[in-house]
PAZA-831411 format. One line per 10 residues: number of its first residue (from 1); for each residue z, x, y of N, C-alpha, C. Coordinates in steps of 0.2 Angstrom, whole numbers. Atoms other than C-alpha are relative to their C-alpha. Layout:
NUM> Z:X:Y:Z:X:Y:Z:X:Y ~ ...
END
This chain:
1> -4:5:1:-10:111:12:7:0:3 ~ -7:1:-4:6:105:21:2:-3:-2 ~ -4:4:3:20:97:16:6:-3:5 ~ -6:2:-4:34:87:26:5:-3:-4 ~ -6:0:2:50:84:22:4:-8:-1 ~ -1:7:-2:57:64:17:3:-2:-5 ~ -7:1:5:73:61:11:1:6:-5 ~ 0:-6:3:74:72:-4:-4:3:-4 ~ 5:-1:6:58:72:-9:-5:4:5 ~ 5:-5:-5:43:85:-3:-7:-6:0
11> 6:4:1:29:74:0:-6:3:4 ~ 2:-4:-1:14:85:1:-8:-6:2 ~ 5:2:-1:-4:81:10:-7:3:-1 ~ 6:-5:-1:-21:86:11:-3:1:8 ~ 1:-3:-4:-27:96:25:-8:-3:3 ~ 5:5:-4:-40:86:37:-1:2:7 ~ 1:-2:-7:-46:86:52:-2:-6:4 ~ 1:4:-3:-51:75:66:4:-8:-2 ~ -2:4:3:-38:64:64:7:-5:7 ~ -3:1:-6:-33:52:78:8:-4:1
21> -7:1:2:-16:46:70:2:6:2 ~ -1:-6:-1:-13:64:72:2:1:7 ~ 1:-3:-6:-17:66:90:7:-6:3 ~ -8:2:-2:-3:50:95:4:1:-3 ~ -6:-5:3:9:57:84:4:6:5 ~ 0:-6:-1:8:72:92:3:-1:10 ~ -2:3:-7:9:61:111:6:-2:-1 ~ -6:1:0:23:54:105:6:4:0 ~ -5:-7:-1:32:68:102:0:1:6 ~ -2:-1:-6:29:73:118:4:-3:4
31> 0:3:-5:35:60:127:-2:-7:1 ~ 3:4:-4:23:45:128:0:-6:-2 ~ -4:9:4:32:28:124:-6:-4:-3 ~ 7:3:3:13:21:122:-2:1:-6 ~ 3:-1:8:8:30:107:4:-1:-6 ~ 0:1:7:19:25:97:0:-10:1 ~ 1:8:1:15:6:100:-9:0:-4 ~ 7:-2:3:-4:12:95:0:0:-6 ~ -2:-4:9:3:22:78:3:-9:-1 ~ -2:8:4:12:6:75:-5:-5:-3
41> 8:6:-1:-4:-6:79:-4:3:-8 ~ 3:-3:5:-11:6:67:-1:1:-7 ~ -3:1:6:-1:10:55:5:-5:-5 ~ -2:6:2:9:-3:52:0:-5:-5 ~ 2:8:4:1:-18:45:-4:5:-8 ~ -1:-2:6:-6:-3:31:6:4:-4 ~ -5:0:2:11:1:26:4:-7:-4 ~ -6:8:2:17:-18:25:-7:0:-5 ~ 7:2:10:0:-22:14:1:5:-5 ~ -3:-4:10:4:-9:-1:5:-3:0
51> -7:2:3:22:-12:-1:0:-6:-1 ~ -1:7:3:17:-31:-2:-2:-1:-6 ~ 2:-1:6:8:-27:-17:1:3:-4 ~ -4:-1:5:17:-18:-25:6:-2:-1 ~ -6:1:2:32:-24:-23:1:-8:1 ~ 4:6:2:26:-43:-22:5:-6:4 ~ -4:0:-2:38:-47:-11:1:0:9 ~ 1:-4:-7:36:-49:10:8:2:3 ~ -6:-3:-5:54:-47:17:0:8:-2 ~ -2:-7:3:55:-32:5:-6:4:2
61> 3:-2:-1:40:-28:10:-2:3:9 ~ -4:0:-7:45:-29:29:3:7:2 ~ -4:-6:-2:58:-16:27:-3:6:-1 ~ 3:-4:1:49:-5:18:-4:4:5 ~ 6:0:-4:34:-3:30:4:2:6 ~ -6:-1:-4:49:-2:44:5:5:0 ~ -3:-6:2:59:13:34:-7:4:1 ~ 7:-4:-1:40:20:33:1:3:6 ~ 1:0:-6:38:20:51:6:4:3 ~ -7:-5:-1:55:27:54:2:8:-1
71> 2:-7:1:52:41:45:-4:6:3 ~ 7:-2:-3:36:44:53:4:1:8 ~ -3:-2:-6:45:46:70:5:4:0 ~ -5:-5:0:59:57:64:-3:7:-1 ~ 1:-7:1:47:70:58:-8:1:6 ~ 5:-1:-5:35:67:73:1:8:4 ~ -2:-8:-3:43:84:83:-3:6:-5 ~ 3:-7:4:38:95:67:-5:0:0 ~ 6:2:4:21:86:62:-5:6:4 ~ 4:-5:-1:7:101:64:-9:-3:1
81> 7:2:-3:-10:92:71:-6:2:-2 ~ 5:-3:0:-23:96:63:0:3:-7 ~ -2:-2:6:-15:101:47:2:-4:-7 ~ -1:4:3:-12:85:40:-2:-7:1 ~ 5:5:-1:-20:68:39:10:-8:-1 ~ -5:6:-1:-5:53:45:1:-4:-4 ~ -1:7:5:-10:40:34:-1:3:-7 ~ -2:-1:8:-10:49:19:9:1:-1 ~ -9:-1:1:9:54:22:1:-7:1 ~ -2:7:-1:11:36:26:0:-4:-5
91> 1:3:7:5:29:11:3:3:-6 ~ -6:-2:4:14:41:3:8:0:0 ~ -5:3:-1:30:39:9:0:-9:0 ~ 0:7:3:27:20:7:0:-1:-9 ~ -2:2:9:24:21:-12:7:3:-4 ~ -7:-5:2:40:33:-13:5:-6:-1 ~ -3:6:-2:48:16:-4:2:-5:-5 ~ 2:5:7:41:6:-17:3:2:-5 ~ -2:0:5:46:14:-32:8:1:0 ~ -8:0:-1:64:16:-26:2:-7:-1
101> -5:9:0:67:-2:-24:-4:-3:-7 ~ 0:2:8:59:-6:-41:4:4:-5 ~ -6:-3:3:69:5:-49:8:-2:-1 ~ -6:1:-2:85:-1:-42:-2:-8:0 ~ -3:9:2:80:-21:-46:-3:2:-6 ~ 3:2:6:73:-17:-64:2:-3:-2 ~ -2:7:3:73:-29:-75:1:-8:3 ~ -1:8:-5:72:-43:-62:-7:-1:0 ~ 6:1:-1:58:-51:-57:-3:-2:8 ~ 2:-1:-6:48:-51:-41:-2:-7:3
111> 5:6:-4:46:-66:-27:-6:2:3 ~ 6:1:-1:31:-71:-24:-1:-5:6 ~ 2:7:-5:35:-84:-10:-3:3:8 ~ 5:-2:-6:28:-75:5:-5:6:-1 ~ 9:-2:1:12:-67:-4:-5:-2:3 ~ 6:5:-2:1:-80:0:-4:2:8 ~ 5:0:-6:-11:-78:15:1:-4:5 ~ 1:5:-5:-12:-86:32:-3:-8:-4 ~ 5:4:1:-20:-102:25:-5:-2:7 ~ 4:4:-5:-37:-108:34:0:-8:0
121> 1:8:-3:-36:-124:44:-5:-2:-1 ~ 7:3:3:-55:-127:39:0:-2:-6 ~ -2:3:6:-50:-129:22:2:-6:-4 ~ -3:8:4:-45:-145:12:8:4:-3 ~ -7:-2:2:-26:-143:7:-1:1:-9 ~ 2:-3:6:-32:-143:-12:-4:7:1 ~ 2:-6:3:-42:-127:-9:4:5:4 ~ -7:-4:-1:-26:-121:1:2:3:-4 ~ -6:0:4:-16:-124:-13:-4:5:-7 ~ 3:-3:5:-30:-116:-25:0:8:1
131> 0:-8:-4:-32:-99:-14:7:2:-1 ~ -7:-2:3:-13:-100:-15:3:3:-5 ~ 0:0:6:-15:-101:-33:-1:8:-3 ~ 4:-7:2:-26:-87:-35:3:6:3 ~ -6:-7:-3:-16:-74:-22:7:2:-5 ~ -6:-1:6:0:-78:-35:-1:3:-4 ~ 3:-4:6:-9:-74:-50:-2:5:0 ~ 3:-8:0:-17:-58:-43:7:5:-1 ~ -6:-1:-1:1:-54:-37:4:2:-7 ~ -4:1:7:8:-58:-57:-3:6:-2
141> 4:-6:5:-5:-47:-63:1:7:2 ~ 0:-10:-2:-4:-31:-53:10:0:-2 ~ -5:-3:2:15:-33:-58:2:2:-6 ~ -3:-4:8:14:-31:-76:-6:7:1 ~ 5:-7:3:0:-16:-75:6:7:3 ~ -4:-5:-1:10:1:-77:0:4:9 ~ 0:0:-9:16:8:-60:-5:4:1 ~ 2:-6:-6:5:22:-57:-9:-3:-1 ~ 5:4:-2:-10:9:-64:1:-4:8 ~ 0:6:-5:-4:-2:-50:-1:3:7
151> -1:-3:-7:-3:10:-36:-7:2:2 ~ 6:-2:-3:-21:17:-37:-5:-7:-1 ~ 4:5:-1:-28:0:-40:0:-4:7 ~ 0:7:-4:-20:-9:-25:-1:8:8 ~ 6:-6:-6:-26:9:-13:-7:-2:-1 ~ 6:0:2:-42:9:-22:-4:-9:3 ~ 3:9:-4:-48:-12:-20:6:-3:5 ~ -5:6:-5:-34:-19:-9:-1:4:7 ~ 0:-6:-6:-33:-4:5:-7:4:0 ~ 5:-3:1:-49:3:1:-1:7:2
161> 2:-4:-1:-47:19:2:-5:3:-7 ~ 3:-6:5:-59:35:-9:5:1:-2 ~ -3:-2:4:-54:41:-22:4:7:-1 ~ -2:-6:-1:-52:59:-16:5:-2:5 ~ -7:3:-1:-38:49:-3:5:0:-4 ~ -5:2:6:-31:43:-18:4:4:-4 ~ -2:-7:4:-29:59:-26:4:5:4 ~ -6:-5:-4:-19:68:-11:5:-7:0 ~ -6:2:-1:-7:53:-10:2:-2:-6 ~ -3:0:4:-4:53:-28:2:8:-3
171> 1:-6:3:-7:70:-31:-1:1:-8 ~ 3:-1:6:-16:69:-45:-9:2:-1 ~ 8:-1:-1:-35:73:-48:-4:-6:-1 ~ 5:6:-2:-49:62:-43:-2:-3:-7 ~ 1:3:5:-53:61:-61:7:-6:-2 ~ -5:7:3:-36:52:-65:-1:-3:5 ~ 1:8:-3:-39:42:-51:-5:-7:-2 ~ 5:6:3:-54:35:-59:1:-2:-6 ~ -1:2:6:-47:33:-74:7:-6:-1 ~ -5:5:-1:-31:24:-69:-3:-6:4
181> 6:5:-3:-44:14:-58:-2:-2:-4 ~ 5:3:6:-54:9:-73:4:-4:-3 ~ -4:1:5:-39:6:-85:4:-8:5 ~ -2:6:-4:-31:-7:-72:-3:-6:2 ~ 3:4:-4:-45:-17:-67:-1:-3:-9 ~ -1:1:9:-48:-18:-87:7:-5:0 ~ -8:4:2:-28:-23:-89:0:-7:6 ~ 3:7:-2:-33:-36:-75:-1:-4:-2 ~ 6:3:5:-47:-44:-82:2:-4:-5 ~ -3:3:6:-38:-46:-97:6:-7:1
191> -8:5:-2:-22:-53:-90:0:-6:4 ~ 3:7:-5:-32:-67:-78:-5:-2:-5 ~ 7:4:4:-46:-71:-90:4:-6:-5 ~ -1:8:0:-36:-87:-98:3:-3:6 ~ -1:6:-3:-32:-94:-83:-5:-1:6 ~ 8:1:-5:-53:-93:-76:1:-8:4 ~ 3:6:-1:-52:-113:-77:6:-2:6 ~ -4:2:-4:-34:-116:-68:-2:2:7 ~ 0:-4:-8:-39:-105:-53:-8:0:4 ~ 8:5:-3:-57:-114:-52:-4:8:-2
201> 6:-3:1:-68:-98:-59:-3:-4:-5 ~ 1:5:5:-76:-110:-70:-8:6:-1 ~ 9:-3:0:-94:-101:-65:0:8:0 ~ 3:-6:-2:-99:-84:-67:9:6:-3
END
């Protein structure tokens, strides 16, 4: 196991192999202005997806994924290839991001105005407005389930990582990953199930 250094927190990983974030990382550092537009393309857009989901929010979500990426280039020169797997420190330093800035607006409440999805142009504007409906609601709900339910459920079904992933970027054991997994799609369930008819699950 290795750990790197990010702010004043140690954020520790599991030890992987064949890992081609790793390998432009590692170009970067040298020298090679390309790789880091690759790590970007790569990395990137999964950094802005968790922090848009957990913090429900896209500018904030913007920054976050943008402070991420930052980080990830300051400790480019130390990073050890081979020793650590890119996207798990990513994901971990992104949730770190998240939970600072919910901390620092507790008690408030989180916009929800650039959650919503590309809309498809194939679509009728009622079933826009209804996908709309339904990304908002998902959004409400993962903010009341407790933080560390919210975090393995929106890696788990949102990002799709394993559960043994999950368990190096929270550091906790794969059992609690499954168990905080269970417990939140539960606290879910419950928390959307009166509003099946508004959001058109009428069936099934």
């Amino acid at each position: 196991m290795s750990a790197a250094s990010v702010g004043r927190r140690e954020v520790r990983v599991i030890m992987t192999e064949d890992d081609p974030d790793a390998d432009l990382l590692a170009r970067f550092a040298a020298g090679e202005r390309h790789a880091a537009r690759a790590l970007t393309d790569s990395l990137g857009p999964r950094a802005f997806g968790v922090a848009l989901r957990m913090l429900g929010d896209g500018a904030e979500a913007e920054d976050v994924a943008q402070e991420a990426m930052m980080r990830l280039w300051r400790i480019a020169p130390d990073w050890r290839t081979g020793e650590a797997k890119v996207s798990t420190w990513l994901y971990r330093v992104t949730m770190n991001l998240c939970v600072d800035r919910q901390r620092r607006r507790r008690g408030g409440t989180a916009s929800l105005d650039e959650v919503a999805e590309p809309p498809d142009p194939a679509r009728s504007v009622p079933e826009q407005m209804q996908d709309r409906a339904r990304v908002d609601a998902l959004q409400a709900a993962l903010d009341e389930l407790p933080e560390r339910q919210r975090q393995a459920v929106v890696l788990r079904h949102m990002e799709e990582l394993s559960n043994p992933e999950i368990a190096g970027i929270m550091e906790i054991s794969t059992e609690a990953v499954e168990s905080l997994t269970a417990r939140g799609k539960r606290a879910l369930a419950a928390i959307l199930a009166g509003r099946r008819d508004e959001l058109g699950y009428q069936d099934g």
